[in-house]
N, C-alpha and C positions, 0 to 999 in steps of 0.2 A: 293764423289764416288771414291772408291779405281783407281788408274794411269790403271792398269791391265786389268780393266772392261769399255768397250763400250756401252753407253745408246743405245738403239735401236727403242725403243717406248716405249710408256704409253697405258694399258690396263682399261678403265671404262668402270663397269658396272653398269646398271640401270634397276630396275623394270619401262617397258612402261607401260602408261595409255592407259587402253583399250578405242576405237574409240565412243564407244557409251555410258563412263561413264561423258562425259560434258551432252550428252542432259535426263540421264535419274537423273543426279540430278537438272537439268531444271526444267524437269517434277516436282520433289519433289516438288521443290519452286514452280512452281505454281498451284500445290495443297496445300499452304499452310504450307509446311512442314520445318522444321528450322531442315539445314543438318547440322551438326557438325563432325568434324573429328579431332577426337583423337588418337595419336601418339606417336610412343618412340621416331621417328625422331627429330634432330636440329629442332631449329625454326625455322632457313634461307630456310631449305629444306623442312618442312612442308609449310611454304608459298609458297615456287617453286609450289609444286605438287596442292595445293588451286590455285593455280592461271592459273594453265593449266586444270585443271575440271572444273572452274567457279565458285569457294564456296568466290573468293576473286578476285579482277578489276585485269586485266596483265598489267596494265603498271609497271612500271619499273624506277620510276622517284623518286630521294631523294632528301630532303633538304639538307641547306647544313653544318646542325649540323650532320645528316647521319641520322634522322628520315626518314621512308615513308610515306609522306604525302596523300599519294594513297590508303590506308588502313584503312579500317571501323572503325571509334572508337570502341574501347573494343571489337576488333573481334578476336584476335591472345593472345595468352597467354602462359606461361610455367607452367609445373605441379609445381616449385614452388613459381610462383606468384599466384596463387589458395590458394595453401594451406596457404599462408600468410593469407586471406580473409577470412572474416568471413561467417556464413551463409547467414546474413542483404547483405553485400556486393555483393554477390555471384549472390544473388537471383534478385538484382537491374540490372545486368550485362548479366544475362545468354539470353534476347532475342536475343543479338548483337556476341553472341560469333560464330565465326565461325572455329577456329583453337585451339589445344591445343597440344602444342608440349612437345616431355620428357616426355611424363603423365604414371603416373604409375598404376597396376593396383584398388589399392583403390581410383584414382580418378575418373575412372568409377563411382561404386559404390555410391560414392557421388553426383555426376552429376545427376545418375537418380533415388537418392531418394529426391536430392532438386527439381528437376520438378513434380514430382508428388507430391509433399510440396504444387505446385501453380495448382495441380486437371489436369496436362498434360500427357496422353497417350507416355509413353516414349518406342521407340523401340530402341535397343540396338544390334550392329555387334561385331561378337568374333570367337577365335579361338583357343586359348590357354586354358591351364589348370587356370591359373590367370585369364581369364575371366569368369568362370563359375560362380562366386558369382556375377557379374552387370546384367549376359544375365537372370539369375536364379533372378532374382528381378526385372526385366525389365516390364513391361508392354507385349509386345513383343521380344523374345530373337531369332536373326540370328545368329545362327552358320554355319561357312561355310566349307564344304563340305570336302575339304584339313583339315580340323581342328583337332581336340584332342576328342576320344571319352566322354573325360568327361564333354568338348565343348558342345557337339551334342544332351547329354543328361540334359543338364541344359536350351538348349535352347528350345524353341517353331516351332519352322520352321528353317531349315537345307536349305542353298542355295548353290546345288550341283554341279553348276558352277561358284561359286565364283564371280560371275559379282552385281553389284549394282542395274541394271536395271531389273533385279530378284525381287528385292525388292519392287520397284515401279511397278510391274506387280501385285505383290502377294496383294500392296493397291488399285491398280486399280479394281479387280477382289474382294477384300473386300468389296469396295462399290459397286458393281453392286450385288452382291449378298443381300447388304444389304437392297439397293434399291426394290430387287425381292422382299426381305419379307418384306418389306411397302408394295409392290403393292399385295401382294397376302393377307394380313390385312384388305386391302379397300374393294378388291373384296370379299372377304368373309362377313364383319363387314357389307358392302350394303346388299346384301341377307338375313341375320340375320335380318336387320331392318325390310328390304321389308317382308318379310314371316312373322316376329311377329306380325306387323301391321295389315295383313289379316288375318291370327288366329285369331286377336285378334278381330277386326271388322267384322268379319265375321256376327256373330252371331246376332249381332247390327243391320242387313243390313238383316236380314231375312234368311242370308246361313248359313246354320249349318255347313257344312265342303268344305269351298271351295277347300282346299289344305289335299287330306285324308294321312294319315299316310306313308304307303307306298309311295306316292310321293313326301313324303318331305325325305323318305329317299333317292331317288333319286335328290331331289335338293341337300341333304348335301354333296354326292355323288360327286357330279357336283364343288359344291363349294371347296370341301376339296382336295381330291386327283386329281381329274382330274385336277383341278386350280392351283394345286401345281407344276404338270407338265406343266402344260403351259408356267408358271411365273417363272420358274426353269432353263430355257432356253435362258434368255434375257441378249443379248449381250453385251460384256464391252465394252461400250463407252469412243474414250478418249476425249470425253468433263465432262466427270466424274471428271478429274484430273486437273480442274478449279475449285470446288468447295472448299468449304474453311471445314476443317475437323469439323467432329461433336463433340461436348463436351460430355465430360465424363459424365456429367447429362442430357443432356436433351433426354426427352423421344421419344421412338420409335415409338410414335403417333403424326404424327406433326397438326398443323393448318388444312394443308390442306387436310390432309388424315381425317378430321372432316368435316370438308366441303364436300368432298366428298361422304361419306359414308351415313351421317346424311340429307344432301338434295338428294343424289340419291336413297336411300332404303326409301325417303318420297314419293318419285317424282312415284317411280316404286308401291310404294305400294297404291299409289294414281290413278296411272292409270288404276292398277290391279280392284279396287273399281269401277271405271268407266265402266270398261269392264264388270263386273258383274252385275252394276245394271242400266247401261243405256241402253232402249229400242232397240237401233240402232244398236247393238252390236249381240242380239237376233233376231232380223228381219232377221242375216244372217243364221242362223242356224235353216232351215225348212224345214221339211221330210215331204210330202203328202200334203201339205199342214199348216202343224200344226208345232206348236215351238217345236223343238227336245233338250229336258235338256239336256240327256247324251253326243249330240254332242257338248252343250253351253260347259258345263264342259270339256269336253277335248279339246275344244279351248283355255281356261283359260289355264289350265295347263299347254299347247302345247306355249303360250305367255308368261307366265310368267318364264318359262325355256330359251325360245331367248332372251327376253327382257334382263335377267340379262346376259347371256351368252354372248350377244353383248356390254353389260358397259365393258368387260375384253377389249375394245379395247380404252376407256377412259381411264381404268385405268393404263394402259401398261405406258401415255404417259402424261407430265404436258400443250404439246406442244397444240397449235389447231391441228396439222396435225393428226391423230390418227392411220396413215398407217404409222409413222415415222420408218425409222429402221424395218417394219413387218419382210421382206425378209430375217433380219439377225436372226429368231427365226421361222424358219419352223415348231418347234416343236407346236409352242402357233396355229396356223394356223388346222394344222394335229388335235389335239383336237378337236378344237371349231366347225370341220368339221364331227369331231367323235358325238361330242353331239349333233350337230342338226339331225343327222342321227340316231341313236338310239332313239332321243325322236321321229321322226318318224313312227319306227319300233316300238316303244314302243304303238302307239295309234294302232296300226294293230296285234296285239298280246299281249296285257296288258289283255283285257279282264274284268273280272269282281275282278280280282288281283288290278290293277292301274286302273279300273273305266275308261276306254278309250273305242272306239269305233273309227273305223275310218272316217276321214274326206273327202268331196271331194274337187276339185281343187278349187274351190270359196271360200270355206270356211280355203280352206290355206294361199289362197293370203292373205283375211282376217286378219289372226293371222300373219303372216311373214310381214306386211306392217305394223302394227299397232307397232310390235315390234323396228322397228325402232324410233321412235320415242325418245327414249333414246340419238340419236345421237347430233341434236338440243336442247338439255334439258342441255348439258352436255358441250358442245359447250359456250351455255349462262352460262351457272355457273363458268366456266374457265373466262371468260369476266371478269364478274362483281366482281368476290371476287381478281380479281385480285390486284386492290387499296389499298387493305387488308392487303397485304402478308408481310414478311418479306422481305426487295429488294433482298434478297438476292436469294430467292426463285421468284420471279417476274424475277430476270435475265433468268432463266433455263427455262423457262414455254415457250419462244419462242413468248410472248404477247408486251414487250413491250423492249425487245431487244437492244438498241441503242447503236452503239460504237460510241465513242463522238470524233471527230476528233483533234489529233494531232496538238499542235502548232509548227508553223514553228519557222527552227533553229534561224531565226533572230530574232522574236519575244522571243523568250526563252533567247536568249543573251542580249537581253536590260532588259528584267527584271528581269537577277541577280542581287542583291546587290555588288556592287564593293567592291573587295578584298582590308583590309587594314594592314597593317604590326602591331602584338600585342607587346605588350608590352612585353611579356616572351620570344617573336624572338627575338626583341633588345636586351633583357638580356641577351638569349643565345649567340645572336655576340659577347656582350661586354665584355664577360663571356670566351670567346673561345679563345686560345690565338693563333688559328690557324688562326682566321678571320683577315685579313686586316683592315688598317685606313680604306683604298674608301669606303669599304663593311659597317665597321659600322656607319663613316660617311655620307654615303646615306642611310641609313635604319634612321638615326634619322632625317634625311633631310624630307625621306617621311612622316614619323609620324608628324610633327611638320606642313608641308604644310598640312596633313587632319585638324590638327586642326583649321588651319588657316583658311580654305575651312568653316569647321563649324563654327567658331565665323561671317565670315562676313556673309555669308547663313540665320543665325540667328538673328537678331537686336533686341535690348530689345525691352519689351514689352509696356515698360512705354513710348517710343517716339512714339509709333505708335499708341498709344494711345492719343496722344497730335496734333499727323497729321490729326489724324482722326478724331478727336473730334469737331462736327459745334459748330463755335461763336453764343451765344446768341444773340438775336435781343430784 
């Protein structure tokens, strides 16, 4: 510094880590999700900023060749030790990788066409014009918001506030949506069963039209659009963002949603059958004295519309509770309150259109009490196919739950394997000409007592064999 000039202070500056980007790439990780962060920054400073988000441990502790031993194998990299790697190498490497500093932008590019090489859903953040060819081949491309229009058009989803935890909202809210349309697949795919089965048996059973035209166009009615609004509305759970991501193959029809459908559209179309031709059903439906058909029929109808109407509360949920979460979807409620009402209105003004007539109060309780029965039926099928399942799907269902408790720290400390000095440490001492005599004279001190530990530990085999062995008599 020129004699003339007075130092006064030093100015740094630093981009701060926003407060909520440790826990929503938490969240990533325990949805399963392998965060990586790619960087022009140094590597010293790409590990600082991994290590105050969580992507890497905070200690701060180095050997004493000047490795840190605190750091996930194969987790921190440079764009060009990558590019040294082949694709074989790359692809062995890439679960562990959590850092990539220096990276340029064709090692994007590379990154996330070798994950999709192994069938991985890869989303990709960008901002720059150089990023438009990784976010634009991505699986999923964030452009953020601050970024380059030609950023914003190569990407898939624009995050307008630049924050991370954007991103884990927009997967949170992917799965529950995803979830809606399972669950509005079951409720539908049931109905379709149940109704084919009565068409279809009907006629078998002496009834020619148990279900006439017009009110199956009100059941499709029921199933399609009203159902769509219902299941439309169901809340993001963040116990969603426990669940381990779906594969890019497997299909949108799971197990259970087979289960579901194929014994519940049996079970309803079985009871339907019941209700049609068992005696006791008819004994309730008598005008002057004499059995009243046109009110038997509009009871059927009037049951078999609740009955499925009420499964939308089995299928909402994999849980026993089937009020789980209701409260957080007033909209599914508001419905299912709209259809019991209209099919009401419907036997008091259908007329000779929907073949209705109306009911009196006996004969309501009747059809509203029988239709519960779906609730027990559904109850026991959750039970029992439970054994069945995937555990993975067995965790979520709420049946057989167990968090398994925690070993204590003392326990966990005795059944480490004891730390022993390798042979490539010693090399590096011996190797270093910054290491002292004491230093590499007690590193081979220790090595030489392990072994010594094993030979006496060990006794051959052939003298224990000779102790052991009983004298012939």
């Amino acid at each position: 510094m020129p004699e003339q000039m007075t130092l006064i202070g030093l100015i740094g500056l630093r981009d701060e880590i926003r407060k909520e980007s440790k826990e929503a790439i938490q969240m990533a990780k325990n949805a399963g999700i392998q965060v990586v962060m790619i960087t022009g920054d140094r590597k010293e400073t790409a590990i600082s900023i991994a290590r105050e988000v969580g992507l890497l441990p905070e200690t701060h502790l180095h050997d004493e060749d000047g490795s840190d031993r605190h750091l996930p194998r194969n987790s921190v990299f440079t764009s060009e030790q990558i590019n040294k790697m082949t694709e074989e190498e790359l692809i062995k490497i890439l679960p562990n990788i959590k850092v990539i500093a220096r990276a340029l932008p064709t090692d994007k590019s590379r990154l996330v066409a070798l994950c999709q090489k192994q069938d991985r859903v890869v989303g990709m953040t960008g901002d720059g014009v150089n990023d438009a060819a990784a976010l634009s081949r991505a699986d999923v491309g964030f452009a953020m918001g601050s970024g380059t229009e030609m950023a914003k058009e190569a990407a898939d989803i624009v995050i307008m506030d630049d924050n991370f935890i954007s991103i884990t909202k927009a997967i949170l809210y992917g799965r529950t949506i995803f979830r809606s349309i399972r669950k509005f697949i079951t409720f539908q795919s049931t109905i379709n069963v149940a109704s084919t089965l009565i068409v279809f048996l009907g006629p078998f059973l002496g009834i020619d039209f148990p279900l006439t035209l017009i009110q199956l166009l009100w059941v499709n009615l029921v199933m399609d659009t009203l159902a769509a609004l219902a299941f439309g509305g169901e809340p993001a759970l963040s116990r969603y963002m426990h669940d381990k991501p779906i594969r890019r193959d497997e299909a949108i029809v799971s197990p259970e949603m087979y289960s579901s459908f194929l014994m519940g559209g049996t079970f309803i179309a079985g009871m339907s059958i019941a209700f049609l031709t068992l005696e006791a059903f008819k004994d309730f439906f008598v005008r002057d004295g004499a059995y009243y058909n046109e009110g038997f029929l509009t009871g059927f109808f009037g049951f078999f519309i609740f009955i499925t109407t009420l499964n939308a509360f089995n299928v909402r949920t994999r849980k026993l509770n089937v009020f789980d979460n209701i409260l957080k979807n007033p909209g599914f409620i508001l419905v299912l309150i709209v259809i019991f009402c209209v099919q009401i209105i419907f036997t008091w003004i259908g007329g000779s259109v929907l073949r209705t007539v109306p009911l009196n109060y006996r004969e309501w309780v009747v059809v509203i009490s029988f239709s519960f029965i779906i609730f027990p039926f559904d109850l026991l099928r959750k039970v029992l196919i439970a054994p069945w399942l995937p555990k993975r799907l067995i965790d979520k269902t709420g049946l057989e739950h167990v968090e398994t408790k925690s070993e204590s720290p003392a326990k966990k400390k005795n059944n480490q394997p004891k730390k022993q000095i390798s042979k490539e440490r010693i090399a590096n001492l011996n190797n270093n000409p910054n290491t002292s005599k004491e230093q590499k004279t007690k590193g081979n001190n220790k090595n030489q007592t392990s072994k010594d530990r094993k030979t006496n530990s060990n006794p051959s085999s052939k003298e224990q064999k000779k102790q052991n062995k009983p004298k012939n008599q």
